[in-house]
mmCIF file of the C-alpha atoms, coordinates in Angstrom:
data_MODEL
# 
_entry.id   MODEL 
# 
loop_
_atom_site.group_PDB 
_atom_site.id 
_atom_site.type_symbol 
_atom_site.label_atom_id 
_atom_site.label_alt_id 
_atom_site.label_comp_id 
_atom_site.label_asym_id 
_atom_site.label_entity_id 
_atom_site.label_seq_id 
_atom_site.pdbx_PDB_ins_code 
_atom_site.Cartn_x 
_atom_site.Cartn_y 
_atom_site.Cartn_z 
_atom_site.occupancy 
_atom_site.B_iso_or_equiv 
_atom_site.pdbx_formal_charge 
_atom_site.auth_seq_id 
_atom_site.auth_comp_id 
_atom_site.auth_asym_id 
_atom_site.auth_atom_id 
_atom_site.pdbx_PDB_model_num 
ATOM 1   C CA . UNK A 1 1   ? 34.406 -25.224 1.782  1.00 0.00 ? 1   UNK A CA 1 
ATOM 2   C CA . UNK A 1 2   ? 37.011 -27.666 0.974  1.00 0.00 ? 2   UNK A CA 1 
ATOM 3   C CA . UNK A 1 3   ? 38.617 -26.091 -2.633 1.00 0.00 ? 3   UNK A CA 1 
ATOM 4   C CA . UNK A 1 4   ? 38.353 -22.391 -0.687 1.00 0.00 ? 4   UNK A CA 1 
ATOM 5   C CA . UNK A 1 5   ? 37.892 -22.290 2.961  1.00 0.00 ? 5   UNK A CA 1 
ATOM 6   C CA . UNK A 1 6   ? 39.122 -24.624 4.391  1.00 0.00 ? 6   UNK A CA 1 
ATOM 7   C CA . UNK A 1 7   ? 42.340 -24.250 2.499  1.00 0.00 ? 7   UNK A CA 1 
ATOM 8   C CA . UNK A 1 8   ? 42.636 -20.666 3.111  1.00 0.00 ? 8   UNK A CA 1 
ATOM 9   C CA . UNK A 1 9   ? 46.268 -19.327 5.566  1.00 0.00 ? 9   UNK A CA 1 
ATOM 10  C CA . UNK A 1 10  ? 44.228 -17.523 7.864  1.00 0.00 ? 10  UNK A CA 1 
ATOM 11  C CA . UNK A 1 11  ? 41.675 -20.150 8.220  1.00 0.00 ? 11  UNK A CA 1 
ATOM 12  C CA . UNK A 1 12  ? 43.876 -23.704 7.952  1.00 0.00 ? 12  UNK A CA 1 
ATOM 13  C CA . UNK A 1 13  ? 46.045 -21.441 10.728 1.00 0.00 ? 13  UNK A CA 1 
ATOM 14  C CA . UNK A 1 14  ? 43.606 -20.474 13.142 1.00 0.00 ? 14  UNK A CA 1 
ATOM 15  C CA . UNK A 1 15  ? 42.201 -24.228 12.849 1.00 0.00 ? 15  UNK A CA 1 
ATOM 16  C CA . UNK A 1 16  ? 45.676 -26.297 13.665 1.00 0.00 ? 16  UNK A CA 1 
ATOM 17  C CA . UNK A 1 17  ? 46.736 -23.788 16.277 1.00 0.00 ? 17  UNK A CA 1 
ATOM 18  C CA . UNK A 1 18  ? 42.973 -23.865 18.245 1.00 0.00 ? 18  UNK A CA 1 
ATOM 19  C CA . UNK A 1 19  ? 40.985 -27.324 17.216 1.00 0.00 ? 19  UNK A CA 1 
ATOM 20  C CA . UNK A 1 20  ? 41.544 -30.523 16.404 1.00 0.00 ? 20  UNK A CA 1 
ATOM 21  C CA . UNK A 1 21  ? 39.412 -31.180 13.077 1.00 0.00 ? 21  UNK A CA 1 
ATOM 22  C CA . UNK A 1 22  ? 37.547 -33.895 11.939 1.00 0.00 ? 22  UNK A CA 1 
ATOM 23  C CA . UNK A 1 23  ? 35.122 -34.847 9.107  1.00 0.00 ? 23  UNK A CA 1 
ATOM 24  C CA . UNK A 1 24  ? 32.644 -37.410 8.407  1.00 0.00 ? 24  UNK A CA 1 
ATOM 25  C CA . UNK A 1 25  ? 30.631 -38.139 5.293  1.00 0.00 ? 25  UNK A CA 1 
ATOM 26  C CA . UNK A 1 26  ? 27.340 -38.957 6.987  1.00 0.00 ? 26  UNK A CA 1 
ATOM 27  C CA . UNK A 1 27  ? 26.375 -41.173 3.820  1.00 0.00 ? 27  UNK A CA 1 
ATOM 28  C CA . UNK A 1 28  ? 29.141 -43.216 4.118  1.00 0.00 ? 28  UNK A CA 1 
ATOM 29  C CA . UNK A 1 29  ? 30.114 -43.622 7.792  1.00 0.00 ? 29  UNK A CA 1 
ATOM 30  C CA . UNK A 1 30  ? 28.637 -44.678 10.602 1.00 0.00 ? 30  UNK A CA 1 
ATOM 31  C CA . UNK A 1 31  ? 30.306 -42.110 13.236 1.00 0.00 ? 31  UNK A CA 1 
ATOM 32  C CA . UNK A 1 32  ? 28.666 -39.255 10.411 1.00 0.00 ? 32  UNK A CA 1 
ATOM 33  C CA . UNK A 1 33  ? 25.671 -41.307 11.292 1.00 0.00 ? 33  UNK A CA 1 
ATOM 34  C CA . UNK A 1 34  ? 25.782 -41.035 14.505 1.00 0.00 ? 34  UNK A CA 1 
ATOM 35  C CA . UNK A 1 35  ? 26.373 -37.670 15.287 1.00 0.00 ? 35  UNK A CA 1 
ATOM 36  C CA . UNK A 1 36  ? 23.752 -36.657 12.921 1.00 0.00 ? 36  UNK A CA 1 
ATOM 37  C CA . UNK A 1 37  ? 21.535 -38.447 15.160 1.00 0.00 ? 37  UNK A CA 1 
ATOM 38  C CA . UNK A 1 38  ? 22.822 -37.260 17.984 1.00 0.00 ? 38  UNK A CA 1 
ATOM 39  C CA . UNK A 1 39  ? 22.896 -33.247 17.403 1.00 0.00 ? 39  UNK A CA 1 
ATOM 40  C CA . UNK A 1 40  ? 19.396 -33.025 14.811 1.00 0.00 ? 40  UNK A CA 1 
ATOM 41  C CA . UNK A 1 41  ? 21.269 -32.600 12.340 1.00 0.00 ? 41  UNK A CA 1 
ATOM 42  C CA . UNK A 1 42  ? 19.375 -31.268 8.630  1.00 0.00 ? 42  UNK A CA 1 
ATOM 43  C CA . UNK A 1 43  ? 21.863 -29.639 6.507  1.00 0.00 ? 43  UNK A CA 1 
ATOM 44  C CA . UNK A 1 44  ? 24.897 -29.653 5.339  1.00 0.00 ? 44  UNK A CA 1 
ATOM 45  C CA . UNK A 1 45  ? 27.482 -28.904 5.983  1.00 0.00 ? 45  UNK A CA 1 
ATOM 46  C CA . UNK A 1 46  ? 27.004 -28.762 9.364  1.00 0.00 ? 46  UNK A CA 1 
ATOM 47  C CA . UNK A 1 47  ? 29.720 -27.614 12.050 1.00 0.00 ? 47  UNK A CA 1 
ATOM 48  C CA . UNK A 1 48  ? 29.618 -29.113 15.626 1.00 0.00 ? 48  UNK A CA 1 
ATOM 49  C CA . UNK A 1 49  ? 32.345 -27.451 17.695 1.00 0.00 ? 49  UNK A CA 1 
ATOM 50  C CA . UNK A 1 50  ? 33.304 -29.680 21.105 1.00 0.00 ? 50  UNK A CA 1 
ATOM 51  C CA . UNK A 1 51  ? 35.549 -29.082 24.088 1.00 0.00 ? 51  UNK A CA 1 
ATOM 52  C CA . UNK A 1 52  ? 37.980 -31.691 24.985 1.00 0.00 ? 52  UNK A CA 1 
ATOM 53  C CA . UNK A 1 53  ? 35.495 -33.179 26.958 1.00 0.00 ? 53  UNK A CA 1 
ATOM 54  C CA . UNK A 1 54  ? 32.586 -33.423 24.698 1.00 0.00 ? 54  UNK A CA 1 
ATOM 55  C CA . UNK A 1 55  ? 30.530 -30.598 25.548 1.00 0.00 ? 55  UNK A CA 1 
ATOM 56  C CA . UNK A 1 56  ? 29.176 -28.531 22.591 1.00 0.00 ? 56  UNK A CA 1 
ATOM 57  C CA . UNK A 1 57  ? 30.157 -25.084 22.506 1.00 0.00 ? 57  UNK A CA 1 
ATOM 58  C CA . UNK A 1 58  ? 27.820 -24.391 19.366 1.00 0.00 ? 58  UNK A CA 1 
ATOM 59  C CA . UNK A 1 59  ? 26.756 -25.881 16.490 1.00 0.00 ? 59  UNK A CA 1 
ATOM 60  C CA . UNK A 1 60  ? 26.279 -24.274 12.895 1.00 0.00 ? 60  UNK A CA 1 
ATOM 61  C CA . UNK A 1 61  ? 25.446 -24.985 9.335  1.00 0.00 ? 61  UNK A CA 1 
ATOM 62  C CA . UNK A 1 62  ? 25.289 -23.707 5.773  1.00 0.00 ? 62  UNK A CA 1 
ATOM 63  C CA . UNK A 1 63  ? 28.368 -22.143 3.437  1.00 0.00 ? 63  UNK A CA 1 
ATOM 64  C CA . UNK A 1 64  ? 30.504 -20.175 4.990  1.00 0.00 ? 64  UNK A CA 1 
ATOM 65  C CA . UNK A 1 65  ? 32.470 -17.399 3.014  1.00 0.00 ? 65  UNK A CA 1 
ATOM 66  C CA . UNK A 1 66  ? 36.296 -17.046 4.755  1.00 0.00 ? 66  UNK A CA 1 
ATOM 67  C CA . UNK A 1 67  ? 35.706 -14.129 6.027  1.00 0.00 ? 67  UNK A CA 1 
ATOM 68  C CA . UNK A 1 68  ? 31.991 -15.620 8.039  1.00 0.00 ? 68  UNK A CA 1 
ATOM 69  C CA . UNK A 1 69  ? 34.014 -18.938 8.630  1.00 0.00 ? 69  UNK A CA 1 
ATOM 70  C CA . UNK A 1 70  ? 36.863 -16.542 10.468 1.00 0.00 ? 70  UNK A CA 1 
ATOM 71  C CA . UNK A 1 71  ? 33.854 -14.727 12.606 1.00 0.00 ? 71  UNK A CA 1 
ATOM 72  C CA . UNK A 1 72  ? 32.504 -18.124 13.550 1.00 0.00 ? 72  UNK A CA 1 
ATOM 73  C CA . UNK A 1 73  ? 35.998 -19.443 14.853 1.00 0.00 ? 73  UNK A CA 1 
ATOM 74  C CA . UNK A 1 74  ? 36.768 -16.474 16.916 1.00 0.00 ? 74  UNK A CA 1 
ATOM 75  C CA . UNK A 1 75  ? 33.329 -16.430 18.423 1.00 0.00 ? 75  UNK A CA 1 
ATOM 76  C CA . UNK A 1 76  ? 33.501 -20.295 19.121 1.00 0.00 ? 76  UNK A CA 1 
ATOM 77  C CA . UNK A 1 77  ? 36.797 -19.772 20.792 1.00 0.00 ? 77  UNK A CA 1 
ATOM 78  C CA . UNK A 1 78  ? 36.032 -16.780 22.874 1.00 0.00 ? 78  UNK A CA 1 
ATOM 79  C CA . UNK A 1 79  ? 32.731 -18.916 24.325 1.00 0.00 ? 79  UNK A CA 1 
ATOM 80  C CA . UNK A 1 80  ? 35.099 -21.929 24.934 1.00 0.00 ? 80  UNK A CA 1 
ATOM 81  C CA . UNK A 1 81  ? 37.218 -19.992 27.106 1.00 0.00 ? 81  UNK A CA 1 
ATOM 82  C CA . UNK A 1 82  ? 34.271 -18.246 28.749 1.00 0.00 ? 82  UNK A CA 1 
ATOM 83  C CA . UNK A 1 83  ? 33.046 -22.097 29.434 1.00 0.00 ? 83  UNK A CA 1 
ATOM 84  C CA . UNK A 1 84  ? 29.618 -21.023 27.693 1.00 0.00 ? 84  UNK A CA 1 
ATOM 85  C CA . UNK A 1 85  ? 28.723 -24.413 26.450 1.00 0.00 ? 85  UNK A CA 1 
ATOM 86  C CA . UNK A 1 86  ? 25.449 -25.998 24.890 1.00 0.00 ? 86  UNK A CA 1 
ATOM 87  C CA . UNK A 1 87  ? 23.340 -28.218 27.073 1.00 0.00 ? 87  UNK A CA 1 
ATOM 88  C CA . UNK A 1 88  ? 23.749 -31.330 24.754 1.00 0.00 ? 88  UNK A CA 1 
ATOM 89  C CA . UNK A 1 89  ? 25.288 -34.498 26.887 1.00 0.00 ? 89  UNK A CA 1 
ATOM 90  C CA . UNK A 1 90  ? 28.551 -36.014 26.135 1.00 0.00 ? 90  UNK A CA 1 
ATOM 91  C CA . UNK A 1 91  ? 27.413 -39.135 25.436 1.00 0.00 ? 91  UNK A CA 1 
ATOM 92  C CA . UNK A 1 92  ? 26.808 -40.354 21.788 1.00 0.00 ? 92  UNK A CA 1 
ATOM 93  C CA . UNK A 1 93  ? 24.207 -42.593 22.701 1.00 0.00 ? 93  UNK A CA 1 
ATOM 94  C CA . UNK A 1 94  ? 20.994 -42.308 24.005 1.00 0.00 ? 94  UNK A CA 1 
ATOM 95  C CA . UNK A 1 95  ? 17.539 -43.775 24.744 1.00 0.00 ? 95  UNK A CA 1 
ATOM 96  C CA . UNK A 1 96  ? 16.465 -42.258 21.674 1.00 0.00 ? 96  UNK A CA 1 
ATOM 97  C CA . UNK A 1 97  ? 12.917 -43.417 20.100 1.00 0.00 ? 97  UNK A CA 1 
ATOM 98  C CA . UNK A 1 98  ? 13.247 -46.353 17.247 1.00 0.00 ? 98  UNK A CA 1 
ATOM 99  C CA . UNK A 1 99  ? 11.358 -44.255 15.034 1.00 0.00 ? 99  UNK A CA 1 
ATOM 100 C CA . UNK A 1 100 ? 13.864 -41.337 15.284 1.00 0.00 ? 100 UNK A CA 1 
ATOM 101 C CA . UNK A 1 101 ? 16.743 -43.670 15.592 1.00 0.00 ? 101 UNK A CA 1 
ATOM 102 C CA . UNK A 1 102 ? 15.787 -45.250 12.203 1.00 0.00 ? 102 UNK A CA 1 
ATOM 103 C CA . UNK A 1 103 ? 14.866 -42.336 10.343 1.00 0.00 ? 103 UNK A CA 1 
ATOM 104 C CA . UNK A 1 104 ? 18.718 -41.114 10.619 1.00 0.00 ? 104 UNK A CA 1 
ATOM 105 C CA . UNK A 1 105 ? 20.769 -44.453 10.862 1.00 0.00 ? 105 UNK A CA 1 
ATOM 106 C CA . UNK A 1 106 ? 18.315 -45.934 8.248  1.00 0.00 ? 106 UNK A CA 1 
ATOM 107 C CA . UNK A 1 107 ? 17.055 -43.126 6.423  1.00 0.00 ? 107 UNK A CA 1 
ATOM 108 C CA . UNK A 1 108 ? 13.508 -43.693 7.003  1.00 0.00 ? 108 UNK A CA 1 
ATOM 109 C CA . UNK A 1 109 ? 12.046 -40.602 7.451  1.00 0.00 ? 109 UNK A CA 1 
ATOM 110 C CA . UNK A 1 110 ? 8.523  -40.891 6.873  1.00 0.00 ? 110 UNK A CA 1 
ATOM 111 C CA . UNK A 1 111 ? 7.174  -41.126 9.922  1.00 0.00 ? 111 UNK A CA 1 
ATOM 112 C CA . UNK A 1 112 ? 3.711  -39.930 10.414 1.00 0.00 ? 112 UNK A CA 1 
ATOM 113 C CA . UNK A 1 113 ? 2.946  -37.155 13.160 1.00 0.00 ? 113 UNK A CA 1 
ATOM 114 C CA . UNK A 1 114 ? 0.432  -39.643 15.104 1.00 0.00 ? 114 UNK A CA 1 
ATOM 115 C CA . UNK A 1 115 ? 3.603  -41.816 16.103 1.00 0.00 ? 115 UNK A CA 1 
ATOM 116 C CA . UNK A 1 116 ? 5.880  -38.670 16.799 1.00 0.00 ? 116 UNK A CA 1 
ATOM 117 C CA . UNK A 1 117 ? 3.345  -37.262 19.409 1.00 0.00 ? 117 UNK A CA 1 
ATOM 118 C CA . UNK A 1 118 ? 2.631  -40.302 20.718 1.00 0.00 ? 118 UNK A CA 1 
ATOM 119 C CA . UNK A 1 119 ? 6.187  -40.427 21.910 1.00 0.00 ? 119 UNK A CA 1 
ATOM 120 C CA . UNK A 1 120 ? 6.071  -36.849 22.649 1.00 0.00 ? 120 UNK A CA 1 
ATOM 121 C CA . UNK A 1 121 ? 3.091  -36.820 24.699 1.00 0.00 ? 121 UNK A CA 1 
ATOM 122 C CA . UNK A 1 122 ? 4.352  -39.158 27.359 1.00 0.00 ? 122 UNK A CA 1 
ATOM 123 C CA . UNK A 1 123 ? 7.693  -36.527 27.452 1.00 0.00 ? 123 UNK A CA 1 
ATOM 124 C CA . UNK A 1 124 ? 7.618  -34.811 31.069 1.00 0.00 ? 124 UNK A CA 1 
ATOM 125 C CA . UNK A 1 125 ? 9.758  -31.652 29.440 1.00 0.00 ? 125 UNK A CA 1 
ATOM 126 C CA . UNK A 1 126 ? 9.959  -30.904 25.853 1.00 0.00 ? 126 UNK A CA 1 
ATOM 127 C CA . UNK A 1 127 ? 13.152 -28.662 26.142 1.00 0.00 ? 127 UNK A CA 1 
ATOM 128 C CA . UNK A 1 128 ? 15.656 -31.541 27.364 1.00 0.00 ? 128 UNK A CA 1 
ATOM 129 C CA . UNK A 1 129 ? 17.775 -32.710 24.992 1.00 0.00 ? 129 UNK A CA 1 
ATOM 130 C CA . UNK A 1 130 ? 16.038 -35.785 22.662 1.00 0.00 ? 130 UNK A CA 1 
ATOM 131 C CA . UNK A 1 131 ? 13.032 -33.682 22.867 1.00 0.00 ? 131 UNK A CA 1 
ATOM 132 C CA . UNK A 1 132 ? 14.627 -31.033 21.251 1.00 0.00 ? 132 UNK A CA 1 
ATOM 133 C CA . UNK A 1 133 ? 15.612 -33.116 18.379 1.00 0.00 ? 133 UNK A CA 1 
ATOM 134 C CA . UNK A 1 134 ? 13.238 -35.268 17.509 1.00 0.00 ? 134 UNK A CA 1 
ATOM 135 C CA . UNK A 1 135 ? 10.845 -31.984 17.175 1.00 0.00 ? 135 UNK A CA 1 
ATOM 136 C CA . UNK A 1 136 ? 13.863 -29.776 15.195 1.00 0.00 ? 136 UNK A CA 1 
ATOM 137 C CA . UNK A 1 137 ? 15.317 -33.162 13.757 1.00 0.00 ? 137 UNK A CA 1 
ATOM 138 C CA . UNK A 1 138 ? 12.185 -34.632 11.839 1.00 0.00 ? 138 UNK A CA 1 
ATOM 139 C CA . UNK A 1 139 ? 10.415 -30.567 11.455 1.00 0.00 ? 139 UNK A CA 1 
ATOM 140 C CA . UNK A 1 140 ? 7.432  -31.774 13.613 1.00 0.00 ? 140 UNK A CA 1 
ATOM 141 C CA . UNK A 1 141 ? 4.384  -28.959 13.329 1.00 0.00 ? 141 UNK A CA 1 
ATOM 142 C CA . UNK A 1 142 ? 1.573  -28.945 15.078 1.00 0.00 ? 142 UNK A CA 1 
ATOM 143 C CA . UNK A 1 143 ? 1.561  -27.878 18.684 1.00 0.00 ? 143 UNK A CA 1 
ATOM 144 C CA . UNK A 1 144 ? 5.017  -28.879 18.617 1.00 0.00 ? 144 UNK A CA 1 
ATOM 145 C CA . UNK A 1 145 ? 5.836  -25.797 15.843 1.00 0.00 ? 145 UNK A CA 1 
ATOM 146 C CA . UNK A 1 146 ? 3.645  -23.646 18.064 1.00 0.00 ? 146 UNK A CA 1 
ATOM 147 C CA . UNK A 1 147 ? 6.035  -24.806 21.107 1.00 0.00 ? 147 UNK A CA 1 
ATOM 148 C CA . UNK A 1 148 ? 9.090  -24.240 19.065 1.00 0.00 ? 148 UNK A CA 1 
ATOM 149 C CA . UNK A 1 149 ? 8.128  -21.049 18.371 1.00 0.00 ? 149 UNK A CA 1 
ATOM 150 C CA . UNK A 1 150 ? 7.552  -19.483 21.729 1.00 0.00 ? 150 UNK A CA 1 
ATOM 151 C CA . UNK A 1 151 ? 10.355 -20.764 23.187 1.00 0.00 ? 151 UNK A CA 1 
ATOM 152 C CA . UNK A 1 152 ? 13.005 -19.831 20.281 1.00 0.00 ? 152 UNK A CA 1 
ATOM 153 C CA . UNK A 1 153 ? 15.261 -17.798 21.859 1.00 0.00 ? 153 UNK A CA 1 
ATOM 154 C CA . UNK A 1 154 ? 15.474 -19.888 24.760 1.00 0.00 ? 154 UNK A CA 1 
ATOM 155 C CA . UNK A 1 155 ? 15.809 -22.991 23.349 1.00 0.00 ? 155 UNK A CA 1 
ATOM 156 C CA . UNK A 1 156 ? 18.282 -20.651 20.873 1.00 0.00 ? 156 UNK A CA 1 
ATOM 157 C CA . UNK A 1 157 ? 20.733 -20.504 23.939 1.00 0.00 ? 157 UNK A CA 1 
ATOM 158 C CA . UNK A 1 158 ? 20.539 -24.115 25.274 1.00 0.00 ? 158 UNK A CA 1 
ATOM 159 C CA . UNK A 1 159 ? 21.030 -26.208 22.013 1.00 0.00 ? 159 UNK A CA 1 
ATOM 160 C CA . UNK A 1 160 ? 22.001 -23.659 19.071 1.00 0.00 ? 160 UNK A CA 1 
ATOM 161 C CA . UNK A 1 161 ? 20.831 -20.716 17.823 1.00 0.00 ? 161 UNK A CA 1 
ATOM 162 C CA . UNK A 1 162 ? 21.544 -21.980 13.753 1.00 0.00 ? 162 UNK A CA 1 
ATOM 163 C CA . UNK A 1 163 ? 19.122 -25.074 14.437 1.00 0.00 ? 163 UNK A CA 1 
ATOM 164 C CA . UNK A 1 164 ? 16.657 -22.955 16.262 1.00 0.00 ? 164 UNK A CA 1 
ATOM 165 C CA . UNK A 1 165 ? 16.948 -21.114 13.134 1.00 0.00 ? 165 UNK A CA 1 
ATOM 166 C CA . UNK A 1 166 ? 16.393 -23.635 10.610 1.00 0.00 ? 166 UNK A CA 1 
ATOM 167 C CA . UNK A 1 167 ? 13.498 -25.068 11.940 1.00 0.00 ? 167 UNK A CA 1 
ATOM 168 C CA . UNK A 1 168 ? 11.609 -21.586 11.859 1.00 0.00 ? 168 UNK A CA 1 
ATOM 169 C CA . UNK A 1 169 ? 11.940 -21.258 8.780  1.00 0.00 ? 169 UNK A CA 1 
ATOM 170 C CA . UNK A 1 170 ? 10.007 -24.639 7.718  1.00 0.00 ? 170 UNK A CA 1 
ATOM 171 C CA . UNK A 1 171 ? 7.075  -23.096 10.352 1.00 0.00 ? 171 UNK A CA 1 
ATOM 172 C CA . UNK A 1 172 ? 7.259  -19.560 9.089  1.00 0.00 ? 172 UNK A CA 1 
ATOM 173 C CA . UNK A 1 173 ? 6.737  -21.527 5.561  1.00 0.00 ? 173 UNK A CA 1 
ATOM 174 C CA . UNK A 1 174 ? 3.629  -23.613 7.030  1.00 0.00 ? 174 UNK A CA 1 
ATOM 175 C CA . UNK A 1 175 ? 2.223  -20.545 8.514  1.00 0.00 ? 175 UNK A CA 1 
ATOM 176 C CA . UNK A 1 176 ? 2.821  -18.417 5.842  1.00 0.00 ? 176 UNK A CA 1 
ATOM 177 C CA . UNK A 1 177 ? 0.574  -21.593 3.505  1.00 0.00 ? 177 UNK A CA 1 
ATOM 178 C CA . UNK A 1 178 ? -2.614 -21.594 6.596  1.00 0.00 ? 178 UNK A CA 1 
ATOM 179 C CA . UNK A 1 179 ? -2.429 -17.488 7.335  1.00 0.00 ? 179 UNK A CA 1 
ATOM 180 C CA . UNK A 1 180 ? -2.209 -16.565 3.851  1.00 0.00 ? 180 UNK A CA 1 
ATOM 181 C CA . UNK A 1 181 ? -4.586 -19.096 2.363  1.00 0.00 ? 181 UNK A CA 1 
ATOM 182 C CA . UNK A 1 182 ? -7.350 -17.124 4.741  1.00 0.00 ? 182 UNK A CA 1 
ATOM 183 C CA . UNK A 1 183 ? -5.807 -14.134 4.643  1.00 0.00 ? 183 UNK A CA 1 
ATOM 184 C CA . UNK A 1 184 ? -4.585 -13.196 7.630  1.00 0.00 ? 184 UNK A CA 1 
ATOM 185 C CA . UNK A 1 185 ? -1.541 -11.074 7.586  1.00 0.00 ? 185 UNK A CA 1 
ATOM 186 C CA . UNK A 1 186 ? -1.808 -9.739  11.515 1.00 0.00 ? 186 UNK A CA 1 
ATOM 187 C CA . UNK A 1 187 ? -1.196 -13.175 12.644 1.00 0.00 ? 187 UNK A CA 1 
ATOM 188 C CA . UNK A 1 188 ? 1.346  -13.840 10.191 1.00 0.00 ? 188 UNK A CA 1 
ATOM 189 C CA . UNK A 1 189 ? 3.130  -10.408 11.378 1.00 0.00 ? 189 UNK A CA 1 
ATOM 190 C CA . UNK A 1 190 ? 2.982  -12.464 15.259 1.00 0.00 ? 190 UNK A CA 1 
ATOM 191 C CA . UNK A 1 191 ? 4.596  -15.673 14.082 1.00 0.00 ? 191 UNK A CA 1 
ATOM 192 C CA . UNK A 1 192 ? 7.398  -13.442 12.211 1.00 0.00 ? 192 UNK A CA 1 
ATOM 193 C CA . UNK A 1 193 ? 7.881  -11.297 15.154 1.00 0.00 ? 193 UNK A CA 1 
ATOM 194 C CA . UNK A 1 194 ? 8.440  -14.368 17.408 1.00 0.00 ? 194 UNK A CA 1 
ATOM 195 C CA . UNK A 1 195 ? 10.568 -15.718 15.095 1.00 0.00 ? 195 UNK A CA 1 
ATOM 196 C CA . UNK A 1 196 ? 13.111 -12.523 14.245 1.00 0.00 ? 196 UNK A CA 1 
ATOM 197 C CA . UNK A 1 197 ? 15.077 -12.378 17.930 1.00 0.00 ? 197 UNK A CA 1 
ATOM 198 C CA . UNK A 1 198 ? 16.934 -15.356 16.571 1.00 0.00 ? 198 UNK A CA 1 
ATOM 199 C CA . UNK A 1 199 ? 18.161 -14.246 13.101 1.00 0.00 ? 199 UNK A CA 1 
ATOM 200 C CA . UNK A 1 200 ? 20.936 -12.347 13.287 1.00 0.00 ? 200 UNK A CA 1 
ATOM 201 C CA . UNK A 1 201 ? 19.985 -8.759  11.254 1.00 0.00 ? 201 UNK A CA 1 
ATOM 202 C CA . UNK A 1 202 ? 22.140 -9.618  8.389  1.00 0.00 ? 202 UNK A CA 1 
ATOM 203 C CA . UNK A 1 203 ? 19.502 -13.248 8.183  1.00 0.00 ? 203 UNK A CA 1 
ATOM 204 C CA . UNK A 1 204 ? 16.333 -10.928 8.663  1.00 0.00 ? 204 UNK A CA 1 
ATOM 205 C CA . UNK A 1 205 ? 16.884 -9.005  5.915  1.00 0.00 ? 205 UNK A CA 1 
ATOM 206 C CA . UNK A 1 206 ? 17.582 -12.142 3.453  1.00 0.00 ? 206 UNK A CA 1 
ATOM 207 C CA . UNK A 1 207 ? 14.655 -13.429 4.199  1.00 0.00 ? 207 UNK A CA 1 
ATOM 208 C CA . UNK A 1 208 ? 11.965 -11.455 5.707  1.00 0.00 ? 208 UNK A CA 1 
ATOM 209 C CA . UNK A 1 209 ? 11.090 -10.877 1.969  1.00 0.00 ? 209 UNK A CA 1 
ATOM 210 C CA . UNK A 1 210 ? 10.976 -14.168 1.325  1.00 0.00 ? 210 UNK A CA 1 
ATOM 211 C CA . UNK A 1 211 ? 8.751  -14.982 4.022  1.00 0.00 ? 211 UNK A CA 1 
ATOM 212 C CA . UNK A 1 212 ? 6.214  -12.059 2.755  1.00 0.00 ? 212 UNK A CA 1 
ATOM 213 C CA . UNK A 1 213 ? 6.062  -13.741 -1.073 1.00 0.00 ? 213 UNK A CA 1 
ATOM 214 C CA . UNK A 1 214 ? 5.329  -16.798 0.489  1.00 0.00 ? 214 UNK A CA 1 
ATOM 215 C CA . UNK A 1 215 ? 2.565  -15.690 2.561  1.00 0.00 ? 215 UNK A CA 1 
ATOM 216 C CA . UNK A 1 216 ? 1.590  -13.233 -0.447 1.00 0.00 ? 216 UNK A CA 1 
ATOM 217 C CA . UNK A 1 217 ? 1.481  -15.848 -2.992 1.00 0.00 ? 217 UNK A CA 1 
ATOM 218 C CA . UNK A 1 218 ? -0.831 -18.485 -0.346 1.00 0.00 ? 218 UNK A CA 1 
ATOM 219 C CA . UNK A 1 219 ? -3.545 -15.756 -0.646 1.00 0.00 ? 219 UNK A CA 1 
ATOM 220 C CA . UNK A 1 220 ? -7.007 -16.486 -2.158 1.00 0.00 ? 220 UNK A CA 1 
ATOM 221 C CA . UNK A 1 221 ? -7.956 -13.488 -4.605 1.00 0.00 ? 221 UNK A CA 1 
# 
């Protein structure tokens, strides 16, 4: 991104006449850190695009070629001025779990499902906001996956569709491991019908393959 998108005239133009941009090494500093924790974040790079005020207006991930980087932009900017924002709150900071806290500002990640659903258990709504990201952030399975999954699209339009996305992919990968190990391809063909409203067609078709071979090569001859 740096050597040829962000660089690029169209690109470097449309960014210092609409945003103001900023970039954090999330290894290094402690804001990166923070709004790692914050927004779930798993990838990188990852692309959180704020109003003035805080609110996010959508977040995304993943290489993107100029010409998908230009697409993004003009879509971000369109919802901005349509005020169709992300239900995320503006503050930084929140009453977030220790164990989720330290597996981003310390790196420990380990933590075993029996502690995640103990928190999540006690949680009156599992689509508000720290919820959301303790479940997307640390790829929790279980019930949680199964919640995750029939909610997608929803969930999709409160927080972001690219995270939504992300995380389906680790369940499609678990389900495609327990469905194909006994063989069942009709309830594989429900988890990847759940899941395809929130790839966009162009995503589908990378993967939908991919998703087959994994459940193919799970199967017990």
């Amino acid at each position: 991104m740096d050597k040829v998108v962000f660089p690029n005239m169209q690109v470097s133009k449309f960014l210092n006449e609409y945003f103001i941009s900023f970039k954090s090494d999330i290894f290094k500093e402690e804001i990166g850190k923070k709004m790692s924790l914050k927004y779930g974040v798993t990838g990188f790079p990852t692309f959180l695009f704020l109003t003035a005020d805080g609110k996010i207006i959508d977040i995304a991930s993943g290489y993107q070629s100029v010409e998908e980087f230009s697409d993004l932009l003009a879509l971000v900017t369109k919802n901005a001025s349509e005020k169709k924002i992300k239900k995320y709150s503006t503050k930084l900071d929140a009453d977030y779990p220790g164990f989720y806290r330290d597996a981003y500002m310390k790196n420990k990640r380990n933590v075993s499902f029996e502690t995640i659903n103990n928190y999540l258990k006690e949680q009156k709504n599992l689509d508000t906001e720290i919820p959301f990201v303790v479940i997307t952030g640390l790829r929790v399975g279980g019930y949680y996956a199964d919640y995750m999954l029939n909610n997608a699209q929803q969930l999709s339009m409160d927080y972001s569709r690219v995270q939504v996305k992300n995380y389906l992919q680790t369940i499609i990968s678990r389900k495609a491991k327990s469905f194909g190990e006994i063989g069942n391809q009709q309830a594989f063909k429900k988890v990847l019908a759940k899941a395809k409203p929130v790839f966009t067609p162009k995503e589908w078709n990378r993967f939908k393959s991919v998703f087959q071979e994994d459940f193919n090569k799970n199967k017990k001859i």
